[in-house]
N, C-alpha and C positions, 0 to 999 in steps of 0.2 A: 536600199530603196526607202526604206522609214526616215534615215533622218531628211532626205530630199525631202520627203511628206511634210517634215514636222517643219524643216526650215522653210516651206512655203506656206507654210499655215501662220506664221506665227512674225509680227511686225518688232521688231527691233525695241519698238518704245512703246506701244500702246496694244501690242499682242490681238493686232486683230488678223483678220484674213486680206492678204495681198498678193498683186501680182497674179491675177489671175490665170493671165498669159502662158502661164509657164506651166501649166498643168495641162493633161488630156482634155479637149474637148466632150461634149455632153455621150458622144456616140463613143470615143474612144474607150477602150480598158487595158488595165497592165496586169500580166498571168500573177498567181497570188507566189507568193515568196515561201520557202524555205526555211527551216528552221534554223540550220544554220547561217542564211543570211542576216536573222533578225538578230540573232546573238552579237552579229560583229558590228549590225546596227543599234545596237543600246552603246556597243563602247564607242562608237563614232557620237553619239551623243553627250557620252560623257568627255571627250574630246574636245565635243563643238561647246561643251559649259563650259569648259576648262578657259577654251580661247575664249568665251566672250566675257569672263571674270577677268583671265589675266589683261583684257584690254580694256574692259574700264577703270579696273584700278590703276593703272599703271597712267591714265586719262586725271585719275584725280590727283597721284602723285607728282605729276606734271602744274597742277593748279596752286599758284601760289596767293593769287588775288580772293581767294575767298574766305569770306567770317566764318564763324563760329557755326552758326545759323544753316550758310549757305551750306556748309562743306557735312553736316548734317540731314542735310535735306538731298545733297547728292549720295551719300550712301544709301537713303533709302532708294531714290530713282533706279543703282543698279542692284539691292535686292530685289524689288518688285521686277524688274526686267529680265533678272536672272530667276525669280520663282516663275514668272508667267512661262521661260521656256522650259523649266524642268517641268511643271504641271502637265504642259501641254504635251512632253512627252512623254510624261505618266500615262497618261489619258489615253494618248493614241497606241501606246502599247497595250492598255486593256483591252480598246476594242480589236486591236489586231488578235490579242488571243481567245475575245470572245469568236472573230470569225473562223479561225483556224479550231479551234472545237466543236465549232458546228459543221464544218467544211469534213472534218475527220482529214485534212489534208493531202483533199485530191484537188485537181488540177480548176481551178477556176476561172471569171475572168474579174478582175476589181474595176471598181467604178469606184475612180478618185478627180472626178470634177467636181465643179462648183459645189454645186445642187448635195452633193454627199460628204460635205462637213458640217460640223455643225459647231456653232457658237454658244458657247456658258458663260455666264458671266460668275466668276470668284472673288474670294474678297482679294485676289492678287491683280483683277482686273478684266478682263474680256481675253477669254483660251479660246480658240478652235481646237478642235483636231478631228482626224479621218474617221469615219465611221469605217471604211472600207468594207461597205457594200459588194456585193457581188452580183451575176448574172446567171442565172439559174433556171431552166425551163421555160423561156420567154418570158421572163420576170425578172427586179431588181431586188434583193432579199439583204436587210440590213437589221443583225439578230442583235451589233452591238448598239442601238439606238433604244431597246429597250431594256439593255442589262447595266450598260454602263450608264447610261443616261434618261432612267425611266421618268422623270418629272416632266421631261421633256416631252409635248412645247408651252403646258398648261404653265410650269415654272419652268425661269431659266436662269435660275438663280441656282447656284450650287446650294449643300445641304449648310456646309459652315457658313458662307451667307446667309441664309435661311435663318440661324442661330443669331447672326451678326443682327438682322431684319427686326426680327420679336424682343429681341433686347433691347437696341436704343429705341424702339419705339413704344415699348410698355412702359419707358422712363422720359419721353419727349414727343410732344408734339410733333405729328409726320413730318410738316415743312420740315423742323427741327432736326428732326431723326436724319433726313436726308441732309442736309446741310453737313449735322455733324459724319456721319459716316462717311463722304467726300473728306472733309479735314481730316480726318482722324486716322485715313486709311494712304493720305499725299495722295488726294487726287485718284488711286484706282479704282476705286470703286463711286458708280454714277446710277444710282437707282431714285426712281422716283417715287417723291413721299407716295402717289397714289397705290405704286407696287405695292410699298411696304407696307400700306393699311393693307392692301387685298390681303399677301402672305401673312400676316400676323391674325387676319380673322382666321385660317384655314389654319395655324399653327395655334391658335387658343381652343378652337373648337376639337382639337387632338389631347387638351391638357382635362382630365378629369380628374376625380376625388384620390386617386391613386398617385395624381401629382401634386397637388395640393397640399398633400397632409406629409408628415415625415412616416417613414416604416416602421409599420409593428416594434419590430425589433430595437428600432431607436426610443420609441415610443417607451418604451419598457424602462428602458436604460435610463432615460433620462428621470422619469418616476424613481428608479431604485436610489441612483445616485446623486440628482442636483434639484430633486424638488423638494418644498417644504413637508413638513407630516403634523396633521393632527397632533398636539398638546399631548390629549388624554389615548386616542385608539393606538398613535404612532405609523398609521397608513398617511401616502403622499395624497396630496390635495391634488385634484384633476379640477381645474374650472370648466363650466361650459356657460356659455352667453350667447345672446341671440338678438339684434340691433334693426330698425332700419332705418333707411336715410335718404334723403331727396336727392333724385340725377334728372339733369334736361334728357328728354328723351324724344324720338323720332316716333308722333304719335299721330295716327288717321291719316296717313299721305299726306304730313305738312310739318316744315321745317319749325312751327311755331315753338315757343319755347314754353314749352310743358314739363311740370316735375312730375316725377312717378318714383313710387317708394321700393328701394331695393332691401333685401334682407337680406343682410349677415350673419353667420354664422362661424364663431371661432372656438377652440378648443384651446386651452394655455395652461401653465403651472407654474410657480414663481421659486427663481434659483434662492436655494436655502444662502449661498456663499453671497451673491452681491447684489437680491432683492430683482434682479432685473427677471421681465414677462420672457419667459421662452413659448414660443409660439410653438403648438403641436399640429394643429390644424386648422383647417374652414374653408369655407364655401362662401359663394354669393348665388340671389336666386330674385326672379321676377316672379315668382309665383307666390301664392296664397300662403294662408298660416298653415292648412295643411300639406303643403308641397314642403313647409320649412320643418315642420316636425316629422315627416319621412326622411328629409336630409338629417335629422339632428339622430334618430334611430341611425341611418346608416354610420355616420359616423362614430358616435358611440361604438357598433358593432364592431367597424373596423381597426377604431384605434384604441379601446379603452382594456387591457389588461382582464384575464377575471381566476378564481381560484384564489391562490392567498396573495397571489400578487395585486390582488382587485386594490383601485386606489379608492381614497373618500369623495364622492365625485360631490360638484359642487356648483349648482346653478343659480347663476347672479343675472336676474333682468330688470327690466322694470316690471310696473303695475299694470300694464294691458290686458286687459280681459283673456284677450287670446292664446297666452301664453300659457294661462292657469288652463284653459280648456283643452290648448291640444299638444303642447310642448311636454307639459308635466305628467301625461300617463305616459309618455314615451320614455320618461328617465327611467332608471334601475331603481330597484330597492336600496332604500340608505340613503339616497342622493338626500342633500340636504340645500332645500331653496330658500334662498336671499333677494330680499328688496334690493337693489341698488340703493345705497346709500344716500347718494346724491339728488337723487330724483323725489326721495322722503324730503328733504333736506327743501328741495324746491318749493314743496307743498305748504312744506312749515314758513317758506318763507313768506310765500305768496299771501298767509292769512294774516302774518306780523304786519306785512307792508297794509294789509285791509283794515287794521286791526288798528294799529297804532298809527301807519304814516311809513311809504318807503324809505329806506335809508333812514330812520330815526334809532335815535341809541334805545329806546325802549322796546322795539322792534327787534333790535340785533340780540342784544340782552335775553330776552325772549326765546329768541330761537337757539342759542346758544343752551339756555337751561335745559328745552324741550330734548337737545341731541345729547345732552349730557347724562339725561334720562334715559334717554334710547342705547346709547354705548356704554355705559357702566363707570363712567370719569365722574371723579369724584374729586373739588380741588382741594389741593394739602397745602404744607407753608415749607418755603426752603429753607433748612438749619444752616443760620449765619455763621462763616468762618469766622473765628479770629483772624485782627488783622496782623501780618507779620512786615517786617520791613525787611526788604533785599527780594531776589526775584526770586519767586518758590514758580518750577514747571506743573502745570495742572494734569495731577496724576489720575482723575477721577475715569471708573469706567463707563463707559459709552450706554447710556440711558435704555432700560430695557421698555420697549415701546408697549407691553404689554403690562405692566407692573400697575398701572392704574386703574388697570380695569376690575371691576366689584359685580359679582353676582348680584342682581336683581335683586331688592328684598321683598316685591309684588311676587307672592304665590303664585301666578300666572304670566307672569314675564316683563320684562319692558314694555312689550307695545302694550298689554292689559296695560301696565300704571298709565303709562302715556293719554290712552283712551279715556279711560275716567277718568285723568287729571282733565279734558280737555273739554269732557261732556259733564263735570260739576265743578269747572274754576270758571269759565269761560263764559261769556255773555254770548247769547242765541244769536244768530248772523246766518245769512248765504251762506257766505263763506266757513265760518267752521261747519256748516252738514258737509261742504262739499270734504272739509279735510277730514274730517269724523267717519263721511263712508270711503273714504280714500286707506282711510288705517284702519277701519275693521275690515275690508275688503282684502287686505294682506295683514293679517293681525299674524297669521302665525311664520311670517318672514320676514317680521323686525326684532326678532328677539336679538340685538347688535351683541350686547355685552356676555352672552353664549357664544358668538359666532366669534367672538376676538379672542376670548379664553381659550377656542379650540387652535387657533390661530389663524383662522380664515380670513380672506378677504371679503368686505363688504360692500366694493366697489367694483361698477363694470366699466372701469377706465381700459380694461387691456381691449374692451370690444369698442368700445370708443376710440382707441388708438387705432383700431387697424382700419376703418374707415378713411383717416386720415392717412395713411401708410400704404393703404392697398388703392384705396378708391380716387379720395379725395387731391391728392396732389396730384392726379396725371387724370381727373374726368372731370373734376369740376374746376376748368380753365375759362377765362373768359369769353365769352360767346361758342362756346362749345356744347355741341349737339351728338346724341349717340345714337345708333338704334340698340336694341337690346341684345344682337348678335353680336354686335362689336364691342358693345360696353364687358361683357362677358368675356370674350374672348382679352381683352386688356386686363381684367380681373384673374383671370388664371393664370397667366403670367407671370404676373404680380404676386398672388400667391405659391406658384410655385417655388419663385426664388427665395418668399419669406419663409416657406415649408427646409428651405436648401436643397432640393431636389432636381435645380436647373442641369444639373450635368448628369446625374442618371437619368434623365428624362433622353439627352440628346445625345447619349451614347448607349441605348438600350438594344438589344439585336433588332427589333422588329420592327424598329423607328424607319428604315428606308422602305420597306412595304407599306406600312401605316402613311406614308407620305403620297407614296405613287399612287393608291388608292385614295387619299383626300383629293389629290389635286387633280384626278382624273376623270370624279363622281361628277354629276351634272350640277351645272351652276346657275342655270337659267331654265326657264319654262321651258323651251324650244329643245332647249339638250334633254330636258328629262324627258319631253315627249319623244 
């Protein structure tokens, strides 16, 4: 009796539900089956694959008129036709043996009309199969509608759709997203961009700091084995940085185009072998500087090593007020905090250009000496080879990028020389108070030419990067608007994949309860009331 079920559930080319004629009416029911009926109905199954493979192929072997192209696109047309009915009789043999467990296999009556199948959509295309329902105490009781198919009807998208869904659309604008998953999948699967935003907000707001960040364990690893180390302690450098950055946002019930500042938060350490940012973690947050320095504590907690594995942790921002007041009692002891490099660099420039004239060579000049002061570079003169004739290969070794850097000879550091070179060389101005309280205000965060001896980075280009990487190529598209539920939910995503956590995320046990329960909580005022 099952594979009758399955061969009426399931359309030759396009695996929907047909012929409905040929099933019992709404009042009708058929007694439930036998265990060893169903045994001989999985091999009439595998029978009926058997036959519908040997006659499509044997359909293409017949085709002599087709290209490359074509004959390409016809094997995919009989995999997908051959997965939609092997699925669909996966499926309806689950729920047959969800009912037959419930039933304890007494005598029942099934309800296999219309009204008690039900339609999935996969990435192989649109399955039905039987719930095979039963009749029970003047009632219709269908136990496999919530075992095998608990998403159902809030989603009706299977779980590997689901994955399919949060993917291309954390890397593509929705239209796009649907467009491309139509192409990419020949036409089976037909979801709309609007699904794919709903599912991807309820599949980001599931992704938290535990997917985001890489595990402990990896965590560790990658500290002992591919991070750099301090110079002098020989402990690996852990950076922490902390950014924010403008997104249109969906602000007072109106689509107007308003920027609103989101904060970032990343963890990184730099591979000793080929200089490249290995990302450890981060976050993004619409909330305040205190929201950001409770995130920046957690993280720290969760991922940061401690005992002798403790790395030299190392916080690179800029000069906001903010950060000194609530980021910095958050750090650990030891941690050692750095001005962003480049954001000094801004400041110096901005008084050259006041100073002398934007873009003038006594400007550039200028600013060049000032950073030379700040990093510890000191210029030397290259020793002239003799010249030889005939081809000599240049055997010299590869420049040690630390070699020029010179401790301070100011008793009190770089940024002391720098300040009083700027407050007794420099003619009174706006502009030098404003750079004068710019560098005493972080005076003890520019000490560069310490910070490069130990081998540290001085620059928060990797939290600069991930803006661009997480945020920026897929929220800030032309005329695009987010609200802050969704902008979030894209952002986790995003970072989970940069964390590499996308597949322990979606093969975790608890992932198909955690789903049934998102997409069953209330969505609207009306539901929750």
């Amino acid at each position: 009796m099952l594979v009758d079920v399955i061969d009426d559930s399931v359309d030759g080319r396009y695996g929907a539900v047909v012929n409905h004629s040929r099933r019992t009416t709404r009042q009708e029911c058929r007694p439930v089956t036998t265990q060893p009926q169903i045994t001989d109905a999985a091999a009439d199954v595998n029978a009926r694959l058997a036959d519908l493979l040997e006659e499509r192929v044997s359909e293409l072997f017949t085709r002599t008129d087709l290209t490359g192209r074509e004959l390409e696109m016809a094997v995919w047309s009989v995999v997908l036709e051959v997965g939609r009915v092997l699925l669909t009789a996966l499926l309806s043999v689950a729920c047959w043996r969800v009912t037959r467990r419930v039933t304890g296999g007494r005598p029942v009556q099934l309800r296999l009309d219309r009204n008690y199948f039900l339609s999935q959509s996969t990435t192989f295309g649109t399955v039905t199969a039987p719930l095979f329902a039963y009749r029970e105490g003047g009632r219709t009781l269908s136990p496999a509608r919530q075992e095998v198919f608990p998403l159902h009807p809030k989603c009706r998208s299977s779980v590997l759709l689901l994955e399919w869904e949060a993917r291309v659309g954390s890397q593509l604008p929705f239209r796009q997203a649907e467009d491309a998953m139509e192409f990419f999948s020949h036409g089976a699967v037909r979801t709309e961009d609007t699904t794919i935003s709903r599912h991807m907000g309820v599949i980001g707001a599931l992704v938290d700091r535990q997917w985001t960040c890489r595990e402990p364990a990896k965590v560790a690893e990658i500290l002992a084995e591919r991070a750099t180390r301090d110079k002098q302690s020989g402990k690996p450098l852990l950076y922490v940085s902390t950014d924010a950055h403008a997104l249109r946002r969906y602000v007072d019930d109106t689509w107007k185009a308003e920027y609103k500042m989101i904060n970032g938060i990343r963890l990184w350490s730099i591979d000793r072998r080929t200089g490249q940012t290995i990302h450890i973690g981060g976050e993004y947050t619409w909330g305040d500087c205190r929201d950001v320095a409770e995130r920046v504590r957690a993280l720290l907690a969760l991922l940061v090593p401690t005992g002798e594995d403790a790395p030299q942790l190392v916080l690179v921002t800029d000069g906001m007020p903010w950060i000194r007041d609530h980021v910095f009692p958050v750090m650990p002891e030891g941690t050692r905090f750095v001005l962003d490099f480049y954001h000094l660099v801004e400041r110096l420039s901005a008084y050259a250009a006041a100073r002398f004239g934007a873009k003038t060579k006594q400007a550039r000049a200028w600013v060049r000496r000032m950073t030379a002061r700040l990093t510890g570079k000191r210029p030397y003169k290259r020793r002239k080879l003799a010249k030889r004739k005939g081809h000599r290969k240049n055997r010299r070794r590869p420049r040690d990028p630390y070699r020029t850097v010179h401790a301070c000879e100011h008793p009190h550091g770089a940024g002391d020389d720098v300040l009083w070179t700027l407050i007794e060389q420099e003619p009174a101005s706006d502009a030098l108070d404003a750079l004068v309280g710019y560098v005493a205000a972080n005076l003890d965060r520019i000490d560069y030419s310490t910070y490069r001896a130990h081998g540290m980075q001085i620059g928060s280009g990797a939290m600069e990067s991930l803006h661009r990487v997480a945020s920026q190529m897929r929220l800030k598209l032309a005329g695009a608007r987010w609200t802050a539920e969704r902008a979030l939910a894209v952002l986790n995503t995003r970072l989970m994949m940069l964390a590499q956590r996308w597949d322990d995320f979606w093969s975790h046990a608890d992932l198909p309860a955690t789903l049934a329960q998102a997409f069953h909580s209330p969505t609207t005022s009306a539901e929750a009331a």
